[in-house]
Predicted model as a PDB file, atoms N, CA, C, CB and O in Angstrom, pLDDT in the B-factor column:
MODEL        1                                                                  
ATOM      1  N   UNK A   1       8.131 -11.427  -1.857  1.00 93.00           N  
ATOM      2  CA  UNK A   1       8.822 -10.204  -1.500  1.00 93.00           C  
ATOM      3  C   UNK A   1       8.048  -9.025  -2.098  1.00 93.00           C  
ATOM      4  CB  UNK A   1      10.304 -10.227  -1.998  1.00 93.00           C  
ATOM      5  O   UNK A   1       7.854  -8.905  -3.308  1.00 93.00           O  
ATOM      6  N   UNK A   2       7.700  -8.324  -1.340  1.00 97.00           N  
ATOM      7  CA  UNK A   2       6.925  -6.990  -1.763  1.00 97.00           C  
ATOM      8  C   UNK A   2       8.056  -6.356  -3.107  1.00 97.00           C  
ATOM      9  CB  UNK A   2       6.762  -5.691  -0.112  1.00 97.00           C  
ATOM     10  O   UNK A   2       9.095  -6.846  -3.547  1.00 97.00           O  
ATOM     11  N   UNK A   3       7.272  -5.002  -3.502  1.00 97.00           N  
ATOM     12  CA  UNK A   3       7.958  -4.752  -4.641  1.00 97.00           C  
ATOM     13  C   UNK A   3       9.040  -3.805  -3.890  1.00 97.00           C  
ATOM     14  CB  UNK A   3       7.025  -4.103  -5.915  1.00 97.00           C  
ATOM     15  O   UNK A   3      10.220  -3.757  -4.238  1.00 97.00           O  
ATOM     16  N   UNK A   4       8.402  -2.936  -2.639  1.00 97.00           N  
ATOM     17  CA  UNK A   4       9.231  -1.530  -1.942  1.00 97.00           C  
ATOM     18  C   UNK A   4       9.803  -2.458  -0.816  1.00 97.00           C  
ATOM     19  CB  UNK A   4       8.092   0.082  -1.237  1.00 97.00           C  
ATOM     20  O   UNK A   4       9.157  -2.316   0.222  1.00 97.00           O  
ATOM     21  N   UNK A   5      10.816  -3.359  -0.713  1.00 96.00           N  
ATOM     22  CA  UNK A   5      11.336  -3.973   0.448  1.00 96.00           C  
ATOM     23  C   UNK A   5      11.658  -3.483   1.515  1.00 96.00           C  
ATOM     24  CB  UNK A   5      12.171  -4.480   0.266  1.00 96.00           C  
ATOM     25  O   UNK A   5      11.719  -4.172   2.533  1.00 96.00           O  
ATOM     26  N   UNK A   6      12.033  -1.700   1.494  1.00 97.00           N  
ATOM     27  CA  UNK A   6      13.031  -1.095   1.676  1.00 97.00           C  
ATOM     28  C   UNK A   6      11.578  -0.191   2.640  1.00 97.00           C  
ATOM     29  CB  UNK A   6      14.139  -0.525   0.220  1.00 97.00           C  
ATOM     30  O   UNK A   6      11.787   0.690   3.474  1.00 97.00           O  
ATOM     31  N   UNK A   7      10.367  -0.635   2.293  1.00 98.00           N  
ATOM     32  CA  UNK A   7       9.342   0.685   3.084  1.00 98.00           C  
ATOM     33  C   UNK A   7       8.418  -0.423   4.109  1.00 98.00           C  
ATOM     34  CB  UNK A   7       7.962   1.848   1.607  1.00 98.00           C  
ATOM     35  O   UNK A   7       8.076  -1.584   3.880  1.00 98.00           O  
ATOM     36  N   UNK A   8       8.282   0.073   4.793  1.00 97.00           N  
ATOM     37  CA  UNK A   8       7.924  -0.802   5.851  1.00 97.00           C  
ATOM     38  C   UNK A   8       6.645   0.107   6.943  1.00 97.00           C  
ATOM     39  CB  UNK A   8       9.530  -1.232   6.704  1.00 97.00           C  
ATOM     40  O   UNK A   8       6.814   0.890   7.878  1.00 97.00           O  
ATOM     41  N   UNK A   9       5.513  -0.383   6.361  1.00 97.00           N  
ATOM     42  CA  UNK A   9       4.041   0.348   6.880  1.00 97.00           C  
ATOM     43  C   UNK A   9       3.740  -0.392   8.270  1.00 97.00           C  
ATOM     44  CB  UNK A   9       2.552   0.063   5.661  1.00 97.00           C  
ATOM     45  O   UNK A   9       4.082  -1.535   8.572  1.00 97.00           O  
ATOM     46  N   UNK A  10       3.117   0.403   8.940  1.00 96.00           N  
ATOM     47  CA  UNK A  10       2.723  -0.250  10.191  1.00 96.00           C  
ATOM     48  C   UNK A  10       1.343   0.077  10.141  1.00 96.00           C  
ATOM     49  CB  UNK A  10       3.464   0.221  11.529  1.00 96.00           C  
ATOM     50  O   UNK A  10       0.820   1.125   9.761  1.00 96.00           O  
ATOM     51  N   UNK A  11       0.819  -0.976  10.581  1.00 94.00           N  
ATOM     52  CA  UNK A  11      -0.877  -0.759   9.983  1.00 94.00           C  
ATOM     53  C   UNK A  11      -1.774  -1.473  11.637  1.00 94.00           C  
ATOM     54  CB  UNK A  11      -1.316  -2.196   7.930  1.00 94.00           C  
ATOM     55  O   UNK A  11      -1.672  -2.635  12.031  1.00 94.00           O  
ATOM     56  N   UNK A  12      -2.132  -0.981  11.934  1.00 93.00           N  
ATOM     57  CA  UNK A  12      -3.269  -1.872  13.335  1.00 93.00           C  
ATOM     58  C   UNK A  12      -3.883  -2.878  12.724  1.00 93.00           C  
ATOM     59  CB  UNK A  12      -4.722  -0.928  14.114  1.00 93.00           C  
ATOM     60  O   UNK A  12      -4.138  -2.782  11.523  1.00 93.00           O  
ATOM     61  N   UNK A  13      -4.211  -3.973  13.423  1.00 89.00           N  
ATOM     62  CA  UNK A  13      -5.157  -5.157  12.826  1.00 89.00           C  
ATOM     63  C   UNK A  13      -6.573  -4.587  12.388  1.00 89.00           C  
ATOM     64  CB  UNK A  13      -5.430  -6.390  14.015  1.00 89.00           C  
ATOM     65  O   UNK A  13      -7.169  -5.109  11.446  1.00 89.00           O  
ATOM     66  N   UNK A  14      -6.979  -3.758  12.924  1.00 91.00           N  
ATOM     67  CA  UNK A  14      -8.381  -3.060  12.379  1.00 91.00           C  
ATOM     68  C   UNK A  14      -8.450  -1.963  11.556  1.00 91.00           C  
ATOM     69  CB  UNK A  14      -9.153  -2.606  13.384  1.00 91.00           C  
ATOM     70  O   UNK A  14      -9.598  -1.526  11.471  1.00 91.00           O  
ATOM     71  N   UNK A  15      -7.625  -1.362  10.916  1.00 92.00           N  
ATOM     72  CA  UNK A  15      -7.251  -0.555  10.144  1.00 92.00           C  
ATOM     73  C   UNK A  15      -8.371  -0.695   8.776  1.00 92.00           C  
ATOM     74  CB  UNK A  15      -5.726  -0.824   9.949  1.00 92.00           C  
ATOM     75  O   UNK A  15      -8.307  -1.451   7.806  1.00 92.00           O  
ATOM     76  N   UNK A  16      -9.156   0.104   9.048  1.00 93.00           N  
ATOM     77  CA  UNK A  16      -9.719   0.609   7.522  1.00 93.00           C  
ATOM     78  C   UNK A  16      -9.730   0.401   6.321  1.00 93.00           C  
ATOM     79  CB  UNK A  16      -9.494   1.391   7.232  1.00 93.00           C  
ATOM     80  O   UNK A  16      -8.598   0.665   5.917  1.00 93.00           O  
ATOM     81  N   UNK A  17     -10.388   0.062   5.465  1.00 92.00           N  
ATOM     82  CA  UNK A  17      -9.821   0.249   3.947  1.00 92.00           C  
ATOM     83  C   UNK A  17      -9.144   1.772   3.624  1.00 92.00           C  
ATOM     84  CB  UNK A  17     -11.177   0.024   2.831  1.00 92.00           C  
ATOM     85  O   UNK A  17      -8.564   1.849   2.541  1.00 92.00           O  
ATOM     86  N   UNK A  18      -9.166   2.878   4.395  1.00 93.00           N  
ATOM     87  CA  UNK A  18      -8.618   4.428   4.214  1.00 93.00           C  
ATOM     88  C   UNK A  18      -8.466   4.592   4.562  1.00 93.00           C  
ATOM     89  CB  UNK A  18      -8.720   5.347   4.007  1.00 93.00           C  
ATOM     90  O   UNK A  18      -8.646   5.800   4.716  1.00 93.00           O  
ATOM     91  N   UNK A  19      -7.583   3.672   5.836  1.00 95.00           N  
ATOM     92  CA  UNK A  19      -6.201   3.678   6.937  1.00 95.00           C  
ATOM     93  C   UNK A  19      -5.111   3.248   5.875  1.00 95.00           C  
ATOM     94  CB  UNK A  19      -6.278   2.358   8.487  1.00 95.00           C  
ATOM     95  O   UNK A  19      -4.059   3.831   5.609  1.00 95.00           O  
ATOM     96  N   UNK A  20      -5.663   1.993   5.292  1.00 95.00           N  
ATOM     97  CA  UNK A  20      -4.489   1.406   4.300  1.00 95.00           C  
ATOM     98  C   UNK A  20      -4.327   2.008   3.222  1.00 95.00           C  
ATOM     99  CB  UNK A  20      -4.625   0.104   3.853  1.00 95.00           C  
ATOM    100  O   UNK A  20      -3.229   2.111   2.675  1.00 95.00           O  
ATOM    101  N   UNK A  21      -5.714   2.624   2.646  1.00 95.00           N  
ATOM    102  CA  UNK A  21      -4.900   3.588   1.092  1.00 95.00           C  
ATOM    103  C   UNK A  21      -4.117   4.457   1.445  1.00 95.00           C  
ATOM    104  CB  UNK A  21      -5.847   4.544   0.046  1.00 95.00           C  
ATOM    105  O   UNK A  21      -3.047   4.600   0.855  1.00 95.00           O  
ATOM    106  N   UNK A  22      -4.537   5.358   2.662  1.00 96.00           N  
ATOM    107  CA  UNK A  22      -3.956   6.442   3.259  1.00 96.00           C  
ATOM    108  C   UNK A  22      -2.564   6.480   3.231  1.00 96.00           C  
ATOM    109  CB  UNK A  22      -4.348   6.544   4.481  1.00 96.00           C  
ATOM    110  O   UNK A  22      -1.879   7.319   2.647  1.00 96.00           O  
ATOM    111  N   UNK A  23      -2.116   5.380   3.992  1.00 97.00           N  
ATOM    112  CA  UNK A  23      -1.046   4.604   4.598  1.00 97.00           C  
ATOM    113  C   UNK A  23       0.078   4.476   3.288  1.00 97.00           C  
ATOM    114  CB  UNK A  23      -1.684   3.017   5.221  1.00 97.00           C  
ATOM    115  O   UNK A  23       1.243   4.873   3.314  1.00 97.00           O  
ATOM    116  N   UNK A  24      -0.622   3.809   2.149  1.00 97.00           N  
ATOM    117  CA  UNK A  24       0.130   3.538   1.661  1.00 97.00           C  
ATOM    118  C   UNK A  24       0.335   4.454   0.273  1.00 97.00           C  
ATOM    119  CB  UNK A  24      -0.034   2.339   1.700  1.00 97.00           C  
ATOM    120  O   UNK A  24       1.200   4.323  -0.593  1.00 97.00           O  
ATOM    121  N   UNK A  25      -0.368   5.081   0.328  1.00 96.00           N  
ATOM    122  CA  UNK A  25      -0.070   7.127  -0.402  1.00 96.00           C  
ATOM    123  C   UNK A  25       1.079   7.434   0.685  1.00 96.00           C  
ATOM    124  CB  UNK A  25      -1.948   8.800  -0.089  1.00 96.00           C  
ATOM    125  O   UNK A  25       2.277   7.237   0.485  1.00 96.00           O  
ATOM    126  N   UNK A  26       0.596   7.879   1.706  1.00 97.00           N  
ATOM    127  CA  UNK A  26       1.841   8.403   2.353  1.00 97.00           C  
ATOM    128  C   UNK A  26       3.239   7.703   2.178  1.00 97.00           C  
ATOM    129  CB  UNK A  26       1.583   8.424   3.749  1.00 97.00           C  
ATOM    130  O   UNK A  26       4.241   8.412   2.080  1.00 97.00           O  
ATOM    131  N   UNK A  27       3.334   6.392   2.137  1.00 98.00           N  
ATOM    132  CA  UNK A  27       4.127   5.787   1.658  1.00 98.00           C  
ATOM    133  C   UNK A  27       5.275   5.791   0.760  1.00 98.00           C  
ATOM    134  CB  UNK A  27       3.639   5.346   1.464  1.00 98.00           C  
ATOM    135  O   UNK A  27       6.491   5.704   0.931  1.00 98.00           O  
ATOM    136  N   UNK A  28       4.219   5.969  -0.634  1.00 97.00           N  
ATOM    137  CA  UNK A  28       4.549   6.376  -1.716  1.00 97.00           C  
ATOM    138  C   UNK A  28       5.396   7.826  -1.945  1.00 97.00           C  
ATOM    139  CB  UNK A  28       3.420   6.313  -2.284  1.00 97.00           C  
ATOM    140  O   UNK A  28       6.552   7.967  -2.341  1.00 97.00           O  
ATOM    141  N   UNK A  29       4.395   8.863  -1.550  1.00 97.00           N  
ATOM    142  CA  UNK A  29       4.573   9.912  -1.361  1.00 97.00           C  
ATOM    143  C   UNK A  29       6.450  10.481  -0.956  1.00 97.00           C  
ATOM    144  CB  UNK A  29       3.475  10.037  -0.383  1.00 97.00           C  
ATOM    145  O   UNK A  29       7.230  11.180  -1.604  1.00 97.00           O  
ATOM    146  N   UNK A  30       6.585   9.781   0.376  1.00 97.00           N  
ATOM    147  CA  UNK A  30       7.970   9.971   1.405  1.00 97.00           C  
ATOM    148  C   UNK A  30       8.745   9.543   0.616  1.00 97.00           C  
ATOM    149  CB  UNK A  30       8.170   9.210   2.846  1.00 97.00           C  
ATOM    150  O   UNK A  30       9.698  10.313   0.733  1.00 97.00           O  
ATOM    151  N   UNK A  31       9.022   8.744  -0.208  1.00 97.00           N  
ATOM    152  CA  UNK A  31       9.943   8.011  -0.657  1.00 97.00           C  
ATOM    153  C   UNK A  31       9.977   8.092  -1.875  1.00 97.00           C  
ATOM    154  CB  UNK A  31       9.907   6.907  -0.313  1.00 97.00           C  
ATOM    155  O   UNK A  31      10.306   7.142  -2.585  1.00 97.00           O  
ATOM    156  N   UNK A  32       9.594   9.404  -2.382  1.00 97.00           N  
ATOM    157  CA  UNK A  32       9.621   9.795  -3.621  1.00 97.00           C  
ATOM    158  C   UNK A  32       9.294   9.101  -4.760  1.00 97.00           C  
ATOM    159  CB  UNK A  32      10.572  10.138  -3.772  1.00 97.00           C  
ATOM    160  O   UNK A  32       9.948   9.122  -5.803  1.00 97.00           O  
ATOM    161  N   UNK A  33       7.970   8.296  -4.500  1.00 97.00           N  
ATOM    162  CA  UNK A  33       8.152   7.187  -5.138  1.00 97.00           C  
ATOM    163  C   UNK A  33       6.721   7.618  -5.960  1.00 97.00           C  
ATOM    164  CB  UNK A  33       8.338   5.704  -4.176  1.00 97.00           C  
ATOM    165  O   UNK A  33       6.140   6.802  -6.676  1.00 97.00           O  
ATOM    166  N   UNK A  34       6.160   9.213  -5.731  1.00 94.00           N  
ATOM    167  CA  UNK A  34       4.924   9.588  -6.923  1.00 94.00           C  
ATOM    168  C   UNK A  34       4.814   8.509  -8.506  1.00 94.00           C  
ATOM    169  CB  UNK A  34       5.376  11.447  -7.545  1.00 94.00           C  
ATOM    170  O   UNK A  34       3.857   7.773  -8.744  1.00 94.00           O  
ATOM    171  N   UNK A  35       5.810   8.645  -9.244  1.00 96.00           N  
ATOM    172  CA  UNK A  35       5.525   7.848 -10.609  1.00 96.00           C  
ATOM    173  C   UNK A  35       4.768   6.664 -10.238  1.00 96.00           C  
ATOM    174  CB  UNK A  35       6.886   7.372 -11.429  1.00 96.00           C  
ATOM    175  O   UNK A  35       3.934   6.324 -11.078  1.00 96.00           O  
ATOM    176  N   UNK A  36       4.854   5.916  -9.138  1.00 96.00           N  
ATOM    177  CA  UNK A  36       4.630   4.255  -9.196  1.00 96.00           C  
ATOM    178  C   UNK A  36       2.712   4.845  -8.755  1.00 96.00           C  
ATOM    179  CB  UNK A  36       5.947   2.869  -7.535  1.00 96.00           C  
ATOM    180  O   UNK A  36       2.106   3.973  -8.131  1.00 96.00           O  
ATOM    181  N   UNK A  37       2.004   5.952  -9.000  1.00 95.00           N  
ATOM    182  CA  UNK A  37       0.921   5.819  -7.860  1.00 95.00           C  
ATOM    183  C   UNK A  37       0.100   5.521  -8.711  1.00 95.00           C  
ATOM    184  CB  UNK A  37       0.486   6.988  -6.876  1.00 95.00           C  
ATOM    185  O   UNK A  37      -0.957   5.051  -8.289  1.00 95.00           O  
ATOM    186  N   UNK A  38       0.321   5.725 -10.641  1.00 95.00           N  
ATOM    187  CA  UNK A  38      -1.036   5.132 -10.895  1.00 95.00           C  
ATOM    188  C   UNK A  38      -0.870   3.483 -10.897  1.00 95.00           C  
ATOM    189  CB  UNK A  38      -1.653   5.714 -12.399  1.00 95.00           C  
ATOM    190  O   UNK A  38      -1.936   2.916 -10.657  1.00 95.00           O  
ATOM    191  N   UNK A  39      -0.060   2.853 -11.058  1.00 97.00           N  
ATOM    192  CA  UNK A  39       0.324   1.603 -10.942  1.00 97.00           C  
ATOM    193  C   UNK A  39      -0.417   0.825  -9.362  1.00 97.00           C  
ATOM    194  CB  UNK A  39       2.041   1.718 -11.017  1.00 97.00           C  
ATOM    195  O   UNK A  39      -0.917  -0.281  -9.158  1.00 97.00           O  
ATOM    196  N   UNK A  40      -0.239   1.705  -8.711  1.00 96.00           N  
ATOM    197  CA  UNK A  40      -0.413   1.459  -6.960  1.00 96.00           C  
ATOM    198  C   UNK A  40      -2.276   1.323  -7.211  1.00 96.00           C  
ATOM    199  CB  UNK A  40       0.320   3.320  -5.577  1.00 96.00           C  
ATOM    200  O   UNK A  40      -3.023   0.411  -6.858  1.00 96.00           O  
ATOM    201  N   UNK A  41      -2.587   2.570  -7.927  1.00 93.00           N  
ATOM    202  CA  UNK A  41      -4.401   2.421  -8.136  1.00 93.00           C  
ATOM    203  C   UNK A  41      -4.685   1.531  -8.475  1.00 93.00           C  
ATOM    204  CB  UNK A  41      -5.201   3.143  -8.987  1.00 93.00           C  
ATOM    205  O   UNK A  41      -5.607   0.879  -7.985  1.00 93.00           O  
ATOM    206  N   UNK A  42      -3.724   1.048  -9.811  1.00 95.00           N  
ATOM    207  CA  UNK A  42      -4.718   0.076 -10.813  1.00 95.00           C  
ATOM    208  C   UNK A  42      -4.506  -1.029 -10.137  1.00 95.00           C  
ATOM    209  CB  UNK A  42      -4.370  -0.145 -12.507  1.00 95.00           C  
ATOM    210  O   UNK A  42      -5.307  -1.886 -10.511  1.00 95.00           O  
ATOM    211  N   UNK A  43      -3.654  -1.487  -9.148  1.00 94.00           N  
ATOM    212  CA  UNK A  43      -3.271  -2.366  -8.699  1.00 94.00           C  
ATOM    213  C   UNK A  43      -4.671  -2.728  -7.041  1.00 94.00           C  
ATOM    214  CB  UNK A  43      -1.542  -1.934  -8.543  1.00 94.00           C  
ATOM    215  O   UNK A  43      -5.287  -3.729  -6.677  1.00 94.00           O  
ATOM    216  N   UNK A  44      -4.607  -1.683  -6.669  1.00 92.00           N  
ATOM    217  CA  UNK A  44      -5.980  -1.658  -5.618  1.00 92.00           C  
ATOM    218  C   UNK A  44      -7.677  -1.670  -6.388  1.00 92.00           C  
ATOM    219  CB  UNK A  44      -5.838   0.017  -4.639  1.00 92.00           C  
ATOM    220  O   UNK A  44      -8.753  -1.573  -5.797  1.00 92.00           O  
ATOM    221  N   UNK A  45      -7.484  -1.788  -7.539  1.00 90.00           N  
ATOM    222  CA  UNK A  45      -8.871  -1.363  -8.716  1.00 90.00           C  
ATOM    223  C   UNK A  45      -8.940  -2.761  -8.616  1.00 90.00           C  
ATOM    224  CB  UNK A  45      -8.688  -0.494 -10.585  1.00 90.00           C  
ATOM    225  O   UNK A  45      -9.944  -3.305  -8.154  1.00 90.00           O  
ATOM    226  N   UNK A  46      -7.718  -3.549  -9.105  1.00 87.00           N  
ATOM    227  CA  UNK A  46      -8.084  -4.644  -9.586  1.00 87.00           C  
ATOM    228  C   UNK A  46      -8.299  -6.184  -8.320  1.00 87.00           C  
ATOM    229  CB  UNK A  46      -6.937  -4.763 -10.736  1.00 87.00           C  
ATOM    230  O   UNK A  46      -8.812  -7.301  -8.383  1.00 87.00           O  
ATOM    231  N   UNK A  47      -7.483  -5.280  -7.165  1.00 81.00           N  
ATOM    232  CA  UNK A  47      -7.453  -6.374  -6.219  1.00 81.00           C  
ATOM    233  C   UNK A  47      -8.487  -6.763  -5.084  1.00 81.00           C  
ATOM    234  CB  UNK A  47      -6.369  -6.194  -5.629  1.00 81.00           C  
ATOM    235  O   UNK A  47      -8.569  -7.676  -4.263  1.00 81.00           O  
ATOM    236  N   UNK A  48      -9.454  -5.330  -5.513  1.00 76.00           N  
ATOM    237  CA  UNK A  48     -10.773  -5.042  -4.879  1.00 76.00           C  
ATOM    238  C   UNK A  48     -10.503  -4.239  -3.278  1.00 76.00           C  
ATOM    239  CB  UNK A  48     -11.639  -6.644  -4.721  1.00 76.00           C  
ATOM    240  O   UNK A  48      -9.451  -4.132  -2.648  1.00 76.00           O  
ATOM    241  N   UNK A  49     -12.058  -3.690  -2.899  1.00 75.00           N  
ATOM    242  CA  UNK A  49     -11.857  -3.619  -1.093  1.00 75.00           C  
ATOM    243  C   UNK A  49     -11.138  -4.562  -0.715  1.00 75.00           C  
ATOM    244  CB  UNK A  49     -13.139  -3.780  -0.132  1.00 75.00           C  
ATOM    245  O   UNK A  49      -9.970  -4.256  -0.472  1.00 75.00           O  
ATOM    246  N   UNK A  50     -11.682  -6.517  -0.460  1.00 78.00           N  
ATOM    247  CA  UNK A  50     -11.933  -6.988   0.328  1.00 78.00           C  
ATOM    248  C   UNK A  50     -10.351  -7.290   0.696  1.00 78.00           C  
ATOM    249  CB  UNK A  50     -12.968  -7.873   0.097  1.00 78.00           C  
ATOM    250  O   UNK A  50     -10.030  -7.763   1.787  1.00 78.00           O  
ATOM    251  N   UNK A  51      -9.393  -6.960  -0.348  1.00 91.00           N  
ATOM    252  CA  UNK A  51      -7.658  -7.497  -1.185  1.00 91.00           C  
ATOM    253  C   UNK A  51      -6.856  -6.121  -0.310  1.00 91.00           C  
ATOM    254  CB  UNK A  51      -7.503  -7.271  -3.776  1.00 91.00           C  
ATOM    255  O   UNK A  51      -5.688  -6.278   0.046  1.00 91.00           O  
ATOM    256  N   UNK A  52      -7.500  -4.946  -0.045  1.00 93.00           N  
ATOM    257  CA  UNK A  52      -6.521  -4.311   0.295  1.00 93.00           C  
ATOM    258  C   UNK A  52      -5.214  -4.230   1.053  1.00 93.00           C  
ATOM    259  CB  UNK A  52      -6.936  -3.820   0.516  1.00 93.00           C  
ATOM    260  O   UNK A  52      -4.312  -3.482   0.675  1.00 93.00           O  
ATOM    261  N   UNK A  53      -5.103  -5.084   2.236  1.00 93.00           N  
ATOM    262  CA  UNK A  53      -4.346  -5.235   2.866  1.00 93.00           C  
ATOM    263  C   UNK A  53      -3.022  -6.233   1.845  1.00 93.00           C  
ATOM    264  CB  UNK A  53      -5.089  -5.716   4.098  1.00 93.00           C  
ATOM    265  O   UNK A  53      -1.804  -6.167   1.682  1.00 93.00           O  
ATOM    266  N   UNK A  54      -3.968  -6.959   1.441  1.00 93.00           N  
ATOM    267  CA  UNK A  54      -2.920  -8.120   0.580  1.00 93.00           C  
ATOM    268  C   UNK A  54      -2.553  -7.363  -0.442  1.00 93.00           C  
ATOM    269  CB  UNK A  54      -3.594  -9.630  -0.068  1.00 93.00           C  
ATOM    270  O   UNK A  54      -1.494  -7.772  -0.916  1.00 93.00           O  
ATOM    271  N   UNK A  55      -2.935  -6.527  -0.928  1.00 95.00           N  
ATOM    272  CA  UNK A  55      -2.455  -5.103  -2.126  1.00 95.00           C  
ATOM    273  C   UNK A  55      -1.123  -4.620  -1.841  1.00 95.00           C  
ATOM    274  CB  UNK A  55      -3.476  -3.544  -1.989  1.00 95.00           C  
ATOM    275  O   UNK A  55      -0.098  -4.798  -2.500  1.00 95.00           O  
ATOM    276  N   UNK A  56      -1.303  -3.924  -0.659  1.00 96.00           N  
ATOM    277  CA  UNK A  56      -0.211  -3.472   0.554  1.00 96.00           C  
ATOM    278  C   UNK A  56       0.433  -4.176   0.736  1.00 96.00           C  
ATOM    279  CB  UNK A  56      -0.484  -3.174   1.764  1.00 96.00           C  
ATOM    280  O   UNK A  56       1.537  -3.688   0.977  1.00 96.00           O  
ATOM    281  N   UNK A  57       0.409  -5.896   0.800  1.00 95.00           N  
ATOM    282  CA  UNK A  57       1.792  -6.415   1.230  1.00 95.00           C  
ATOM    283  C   UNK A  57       2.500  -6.731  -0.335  1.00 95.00           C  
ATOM    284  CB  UNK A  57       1.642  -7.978   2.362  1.00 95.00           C  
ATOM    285  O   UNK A  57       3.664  -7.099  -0.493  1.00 95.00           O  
ATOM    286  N   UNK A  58       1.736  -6.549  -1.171  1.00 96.00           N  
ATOM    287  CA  UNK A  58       2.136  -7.138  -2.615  1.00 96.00           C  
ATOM    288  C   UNK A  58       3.652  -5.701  -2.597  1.00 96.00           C  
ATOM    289  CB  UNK A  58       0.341  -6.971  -4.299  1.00 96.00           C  
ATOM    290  O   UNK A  58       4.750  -5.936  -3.101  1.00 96.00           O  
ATOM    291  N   UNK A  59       3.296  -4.338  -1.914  1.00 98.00           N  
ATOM    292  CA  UNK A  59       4.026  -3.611  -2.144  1.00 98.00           C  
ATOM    293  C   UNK A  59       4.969  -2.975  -1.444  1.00 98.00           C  
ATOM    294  CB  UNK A  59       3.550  -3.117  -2.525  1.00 98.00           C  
ATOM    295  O   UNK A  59       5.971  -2.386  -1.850  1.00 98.00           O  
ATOM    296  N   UNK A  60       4.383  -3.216   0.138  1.00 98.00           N  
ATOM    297  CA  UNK A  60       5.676  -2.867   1.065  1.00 98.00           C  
ATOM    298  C   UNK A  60       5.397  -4.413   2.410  1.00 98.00           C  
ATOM    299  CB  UNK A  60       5.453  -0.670   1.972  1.00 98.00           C  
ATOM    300  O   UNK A  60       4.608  -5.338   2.601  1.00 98.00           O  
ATOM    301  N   UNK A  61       6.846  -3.722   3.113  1.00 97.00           N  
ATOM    302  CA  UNK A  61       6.608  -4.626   4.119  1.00 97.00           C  
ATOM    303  C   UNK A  61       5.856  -4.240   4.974  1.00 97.00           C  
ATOM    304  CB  UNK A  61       7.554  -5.025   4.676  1.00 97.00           C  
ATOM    305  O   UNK A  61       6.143  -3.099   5.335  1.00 97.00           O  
ATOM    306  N   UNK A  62       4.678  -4.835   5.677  1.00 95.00           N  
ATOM    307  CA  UNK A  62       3.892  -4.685   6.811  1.00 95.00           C  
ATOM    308  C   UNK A  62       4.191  -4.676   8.257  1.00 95.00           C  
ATOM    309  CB  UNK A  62       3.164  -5.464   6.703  1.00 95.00           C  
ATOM    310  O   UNK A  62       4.943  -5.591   8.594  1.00 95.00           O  
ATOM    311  N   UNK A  63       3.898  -4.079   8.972  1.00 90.00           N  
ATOM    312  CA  UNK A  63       3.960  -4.211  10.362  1.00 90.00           C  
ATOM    313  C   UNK A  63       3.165  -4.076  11.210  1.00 90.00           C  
ATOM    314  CB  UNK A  63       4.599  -3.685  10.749  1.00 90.00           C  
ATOM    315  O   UNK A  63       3.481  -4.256  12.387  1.00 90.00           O  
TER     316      UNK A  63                                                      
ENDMDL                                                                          
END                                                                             
């Protein structure tokens, strides 16, 4: 279960590595959810490019 159950990103199958950070700043952002963004970095720092998408589902739901 992602951590934001409640946010639900819609992402294209070819989507970018800065479709998905993008994506999931804006995310963050809407839902007032600024405090969690250095958490959200260190969390994409550590999970690498190749992890991003799987980063993203660690934190919202995908679509």
């Amino acid at each position: 279960m992602p951590k934001h159950p409640n946010i639900t990103i819609t992402l294209p199958a070819d989507a970018s590595n800065s479709d998905i950070v993008l994506a999931c700043l804006r995310a963050l952002a809407s839902n007032n959810l600024g405090h969690e963004l250095e958490a959200f970095a260190h969390d994409i720092e550590n999970g690498g490019s190749a992890h991003l998408r799987q980063t993203a589902k660690q934190w919202f739901n995908l679509d």
